[in-house]
C-alpha positions in Angstrom: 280.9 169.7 140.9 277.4 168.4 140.6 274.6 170.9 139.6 271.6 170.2 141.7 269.9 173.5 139.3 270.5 172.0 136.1 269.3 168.5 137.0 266.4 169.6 138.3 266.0 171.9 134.9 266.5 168.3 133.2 263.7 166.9 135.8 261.6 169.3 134.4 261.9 169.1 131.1 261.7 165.5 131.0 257.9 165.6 132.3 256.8 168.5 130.0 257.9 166.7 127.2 256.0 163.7 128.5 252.9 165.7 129.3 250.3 165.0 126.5 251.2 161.4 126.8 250.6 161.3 130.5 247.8 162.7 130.5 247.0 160.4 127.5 247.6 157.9 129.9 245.5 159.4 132.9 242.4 159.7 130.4 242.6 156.2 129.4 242.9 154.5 132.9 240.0 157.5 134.2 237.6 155.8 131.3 238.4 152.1 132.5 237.7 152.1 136.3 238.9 148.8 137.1 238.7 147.3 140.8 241.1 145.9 143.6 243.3 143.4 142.1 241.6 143.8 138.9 243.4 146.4 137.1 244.7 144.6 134.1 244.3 146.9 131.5 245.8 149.8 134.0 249.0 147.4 134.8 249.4 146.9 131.2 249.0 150.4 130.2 251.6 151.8 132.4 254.0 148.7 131.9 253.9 149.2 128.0 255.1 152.8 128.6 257.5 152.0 131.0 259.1 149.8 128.7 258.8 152.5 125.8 261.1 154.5 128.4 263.8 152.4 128.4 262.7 150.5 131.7 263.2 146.8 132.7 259.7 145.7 134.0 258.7 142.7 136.5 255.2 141.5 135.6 253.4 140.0 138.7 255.4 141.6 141.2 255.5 139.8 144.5 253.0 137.4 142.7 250.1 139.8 142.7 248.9 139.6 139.0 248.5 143.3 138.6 251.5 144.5 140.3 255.2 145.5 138.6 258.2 146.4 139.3 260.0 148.7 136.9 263.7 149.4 136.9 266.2 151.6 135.7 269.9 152.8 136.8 272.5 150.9 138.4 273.6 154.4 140.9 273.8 154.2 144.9 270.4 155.7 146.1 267.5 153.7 144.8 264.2 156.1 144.8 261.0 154.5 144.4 258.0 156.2 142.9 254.6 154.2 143.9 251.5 154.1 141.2 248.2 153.6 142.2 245.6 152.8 139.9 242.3 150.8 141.4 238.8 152.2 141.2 236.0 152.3 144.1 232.9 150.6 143.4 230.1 152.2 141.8 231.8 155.5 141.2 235.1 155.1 139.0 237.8 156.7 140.0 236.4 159.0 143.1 240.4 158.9 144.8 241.9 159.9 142.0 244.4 156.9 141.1 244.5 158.2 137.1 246.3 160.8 138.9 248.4 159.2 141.1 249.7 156.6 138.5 250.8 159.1 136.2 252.2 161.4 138.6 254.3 158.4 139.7 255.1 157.8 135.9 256.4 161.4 135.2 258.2 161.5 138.0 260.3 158.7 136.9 260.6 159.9 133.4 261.6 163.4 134.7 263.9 161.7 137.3 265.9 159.5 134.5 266.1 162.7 132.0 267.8 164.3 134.9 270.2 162.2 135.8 273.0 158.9 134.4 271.9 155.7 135.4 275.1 155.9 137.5 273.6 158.6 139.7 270.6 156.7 140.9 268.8 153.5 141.1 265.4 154.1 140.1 261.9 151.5 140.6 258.6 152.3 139.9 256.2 150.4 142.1 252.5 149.4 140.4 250.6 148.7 144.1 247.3 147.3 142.8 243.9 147.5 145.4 244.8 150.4 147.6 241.2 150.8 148.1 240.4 147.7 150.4 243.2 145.1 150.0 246.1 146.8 151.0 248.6 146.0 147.7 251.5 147.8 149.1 251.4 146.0 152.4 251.3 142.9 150.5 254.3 143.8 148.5 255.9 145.1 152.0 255.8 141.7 153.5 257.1 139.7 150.7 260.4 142.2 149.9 259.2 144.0 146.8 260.9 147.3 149.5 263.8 145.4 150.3 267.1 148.1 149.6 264.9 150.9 148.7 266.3 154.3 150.0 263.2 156.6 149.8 259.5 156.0 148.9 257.5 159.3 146.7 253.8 159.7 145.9 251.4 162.1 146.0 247.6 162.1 146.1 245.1 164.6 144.4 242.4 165.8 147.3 240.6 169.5 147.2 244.4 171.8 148.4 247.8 171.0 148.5 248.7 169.1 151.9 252.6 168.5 152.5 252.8 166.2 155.3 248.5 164.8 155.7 248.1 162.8 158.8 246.7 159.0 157.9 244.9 157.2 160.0 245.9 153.6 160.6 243.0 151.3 159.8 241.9 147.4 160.5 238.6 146.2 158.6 236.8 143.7 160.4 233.8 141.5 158.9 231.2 139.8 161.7 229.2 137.0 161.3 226.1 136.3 164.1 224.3 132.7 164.1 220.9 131.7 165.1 218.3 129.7 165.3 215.4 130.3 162.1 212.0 130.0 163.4 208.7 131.8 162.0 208.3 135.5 163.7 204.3 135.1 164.1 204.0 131.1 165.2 206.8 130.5 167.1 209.1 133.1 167.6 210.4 131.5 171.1 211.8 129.2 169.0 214.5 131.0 167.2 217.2 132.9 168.3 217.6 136.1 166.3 220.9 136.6 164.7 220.6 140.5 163.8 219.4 141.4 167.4 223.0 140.4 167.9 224.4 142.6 165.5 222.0 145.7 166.1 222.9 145.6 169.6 226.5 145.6 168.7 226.2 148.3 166.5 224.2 150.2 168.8 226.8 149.3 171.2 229.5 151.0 169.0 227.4 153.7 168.3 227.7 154.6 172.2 231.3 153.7 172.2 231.9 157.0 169.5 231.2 159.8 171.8 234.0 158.1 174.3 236.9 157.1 171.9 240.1 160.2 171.1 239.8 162.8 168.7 242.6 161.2 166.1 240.3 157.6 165.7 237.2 156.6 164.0 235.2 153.6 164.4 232.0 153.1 161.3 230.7 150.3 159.7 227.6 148.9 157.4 225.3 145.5 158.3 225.5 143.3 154.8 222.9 140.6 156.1 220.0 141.5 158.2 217.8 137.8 157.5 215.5 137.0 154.5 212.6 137.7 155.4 210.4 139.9 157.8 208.5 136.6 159.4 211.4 134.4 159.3 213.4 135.0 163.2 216.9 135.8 160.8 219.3 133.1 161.7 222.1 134.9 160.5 223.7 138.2 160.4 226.5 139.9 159.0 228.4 142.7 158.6 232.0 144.8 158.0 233.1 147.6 160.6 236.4 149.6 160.1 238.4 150.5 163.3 240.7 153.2 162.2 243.2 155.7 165.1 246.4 157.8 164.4 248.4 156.1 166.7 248.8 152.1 166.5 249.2 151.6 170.3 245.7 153.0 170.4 244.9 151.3 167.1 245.1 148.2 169.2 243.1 149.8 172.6 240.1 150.0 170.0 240.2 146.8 168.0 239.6 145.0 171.5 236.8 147.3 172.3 234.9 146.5 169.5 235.6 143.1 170.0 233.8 143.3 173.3 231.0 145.0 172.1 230.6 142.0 169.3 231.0 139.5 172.2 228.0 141.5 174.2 225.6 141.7 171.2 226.2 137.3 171.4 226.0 137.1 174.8 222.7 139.7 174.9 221.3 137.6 172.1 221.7 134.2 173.1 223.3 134.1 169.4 227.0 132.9 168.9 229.5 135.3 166.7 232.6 134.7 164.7 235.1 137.5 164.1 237.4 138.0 161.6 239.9 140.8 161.5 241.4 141.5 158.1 245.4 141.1 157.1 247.5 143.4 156.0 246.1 146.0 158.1 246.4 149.8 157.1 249.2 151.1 159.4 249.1 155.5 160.3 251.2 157.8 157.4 254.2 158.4 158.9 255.6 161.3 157.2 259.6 162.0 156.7 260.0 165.6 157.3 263.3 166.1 155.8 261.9 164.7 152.6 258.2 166.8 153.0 260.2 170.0 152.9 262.2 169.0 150.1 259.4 168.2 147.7 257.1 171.4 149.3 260.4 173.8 148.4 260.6 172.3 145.0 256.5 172.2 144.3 255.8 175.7 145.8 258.8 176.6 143.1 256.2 175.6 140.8 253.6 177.6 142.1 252.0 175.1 143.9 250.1 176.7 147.0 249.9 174.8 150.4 247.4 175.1 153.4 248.6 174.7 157.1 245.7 173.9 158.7 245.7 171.2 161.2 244.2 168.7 160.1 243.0 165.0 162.2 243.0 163.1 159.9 243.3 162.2 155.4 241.6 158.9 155.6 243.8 156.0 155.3 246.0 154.7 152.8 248.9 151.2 152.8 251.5 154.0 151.7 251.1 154.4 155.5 252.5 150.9 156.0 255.6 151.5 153.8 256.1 154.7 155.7 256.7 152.3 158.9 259.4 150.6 157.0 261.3 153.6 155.2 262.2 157.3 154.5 258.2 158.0 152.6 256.3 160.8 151.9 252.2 161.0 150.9 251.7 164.7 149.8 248.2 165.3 148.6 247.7 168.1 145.8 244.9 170.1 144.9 243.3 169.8 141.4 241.4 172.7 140.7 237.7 172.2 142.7 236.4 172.0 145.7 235.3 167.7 145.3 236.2 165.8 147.9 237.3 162.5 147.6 235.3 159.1 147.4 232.3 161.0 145.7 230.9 161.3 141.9 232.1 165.1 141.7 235.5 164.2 142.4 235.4 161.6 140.0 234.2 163.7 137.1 236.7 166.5 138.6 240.1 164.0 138.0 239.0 164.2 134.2 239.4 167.8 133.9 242.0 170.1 132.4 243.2 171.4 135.8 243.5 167.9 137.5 246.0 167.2 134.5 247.9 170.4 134.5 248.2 169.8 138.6 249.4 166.1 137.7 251.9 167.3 135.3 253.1 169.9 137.7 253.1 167.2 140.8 255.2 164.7 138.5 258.0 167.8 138.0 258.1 168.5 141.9 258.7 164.5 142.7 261.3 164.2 140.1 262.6 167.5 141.9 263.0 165.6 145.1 264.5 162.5 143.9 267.1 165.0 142.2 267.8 166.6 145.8 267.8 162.7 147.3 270.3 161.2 144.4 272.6 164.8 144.4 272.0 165.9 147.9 273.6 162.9 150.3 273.2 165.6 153.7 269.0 165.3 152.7 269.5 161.3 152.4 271.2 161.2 155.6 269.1 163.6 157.5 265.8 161.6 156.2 267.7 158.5 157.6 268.6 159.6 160.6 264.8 160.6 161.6 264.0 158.0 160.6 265.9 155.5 162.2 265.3 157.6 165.8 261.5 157.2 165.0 260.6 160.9 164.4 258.5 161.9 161.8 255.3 163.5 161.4 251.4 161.4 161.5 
């Protein structure tokens, strides 16, 4: 008879011993913010301990440079913990992704302490450029997923979230052409590109107050012209569309196309559109697998809030969640920060972000126990999600 308890011990054990070294781990990738597809010495830092542990690694997984694939078992469940570990612009590591790649990393050394390598297939999935590339959606489409059973991460945010709602999200740049002409002499001569845009903008502006609770629509002009006399003959700039639901994803994406194609036709100036691949599809979270991992971090002592919430932001975990049994917890590390911001940068450093990432690691090795041990919680995880339940 298997013993779920002692595993799970084993689970446990496996990340303390790890802990100085994770968060060894965490410091160093905190101190080296690296951007989207980027993140060599991250990639390499994680693959080096990886292989320490006894795991076979893929370099260049699904030929993105700064991707891997780590593997280790030969059992009949394969559970896949996803790493994170790309920086924003300008302010390091303001999401947390030290945390998230080393919570992914103990989880898989707690998970192989617990178990034989007959017990379980276990992969450990370096996404590089969640931030605004979409690495996971990349690796999606060309089979990095392929066989995969279950999916685990978890996010740091202010409090401990089991099952956040995501957004789904497209980015969309804009490009308006005119005609140049000097503002003072001859300004019947040009055709201004940025009234194009402003009017656009101001056109989604209005749309805002009209569009459902569970959707967001922002965006930032790049190019406004070169110079105050010069009639600016061209304009530019990158809008996100982002909605719960992707039917309604869709509804708004040809919205704001409209108001793109009024601010030309208003302006007499023409406009080319470019939607973004590898769109950001809505978290779609596997219930049966939330309430295993909240059982097994509350266990911990981890506390969770049940507030409703619209929406987390957006993330490509949400596109993997469209194509298997996933869950996106986030996890509370010790402050009020919130995310993309300095303080939550300088927050991930601290001694409570770490002990929260340690803690986070022993509750998703936890779960894979209860996947790998459990078949009736691998079958009920399945089974909602093969009948398309599950929670945004």
């Amino acid at each position: 008879m298997i013993d779920t308890d002692a595993a799970k011990q084993r689970a446990r054990e496996g990340v303390t011993a790890a802990a100085d070294k994770l968060i060894e781990v965490s410091r160093q990738i905190h101190s080296n913010p690296e951007l989207a597809m980027e993140e060599r010495q991250a990639a390499a830092l994680l693959i080096d301990r990886l292989e320490e542990h006894g795991f076979q690694v893929e370099r260049g997984a699904s030929g993105l440079e700064t991707a891997f694939l780590a593997s280790w078992g030969e059992g009949p469940v394969v559970i896949a913990y996803l790493c994170e570990y790309d920086a924003l612009p300008g302010i390091g590591h303001a999401c947390g992704h030290n945390l998230i790649a080393t919570a992914g990393l103990g989880a898989a050394y707690g998970l192989k302490a617990a178990l034989s390598p007959s017990q379980v297939r276990l992969l450990v999935v370096g996404t590089p450029a969640e931030e605004n590339i979409g690495g996971k959606a990349i690796m999606l489409e060309r089979g990095a997923f392929e066989g995969v059973d279950v999916a685990l991460m978890a996010h740091p945010s202010p409090v401990d979230v089991d099952m956040p709602p995501m957004y789904g999200v497209q980015e969309v740049d804009v490009v308006y052409t005119g005609q140049s002409a000097h503002a003072s002499f001859a300004p019947e001569m040009g055709v201004n590109a940025l009234d194009g845009l402003v009017l656009a903008y101001q056109g989604i502006a209005q749309l805002r107050q009209h569009i459902r609770r569970d959707a967001r629509i922002h965006g930032i002009i790049t190019d406004g012209g070169s110079a105050p006399n010069v009639v600016p003959d061209r304009a530019a700039g990158t809008f996100y569309v982002r909605a719960l639901r992707p039917a309604y994803l869709e509804e708004l994406k040809g919205r704001v196309e409209r108001c793109f194609e009024a601010g030309a036709a208003a302006s007499g100036a023409t406009v080319e559109i470019d939607w973004k691949p590898w769109p950001y599809a809505p978290m779609r979270n596997n219930t049966s697998l939330a309430a295993a991992y909240r059982a097994n971090a509350e266990s911990l002592g981890r506390t969770f809030i049940d507030v409703r919430l619209d929406s987390t932001g957006s993330s490509d975990m949400g596109n993997v969640s469209q194509a298997l049994p996933s869950i996106h917890p986030m996890f509370g590390i010790g402050a009020m920060a919130f995310n993309h911001t300095p303080a939550f940068t300088e927050v991930c450093a601290t001694d409570a972000a770490h002990a929260a990432m340690v803690q986070v690691a022993q509750a998703l090795a936890m779960t894979g126990v209860d996947v790998a041990l459990e078949p009736d919680l691998l079958q009920r995880a399945k089974e909602e999600f093969a009948s398309g339940r599950g929670s945004p």
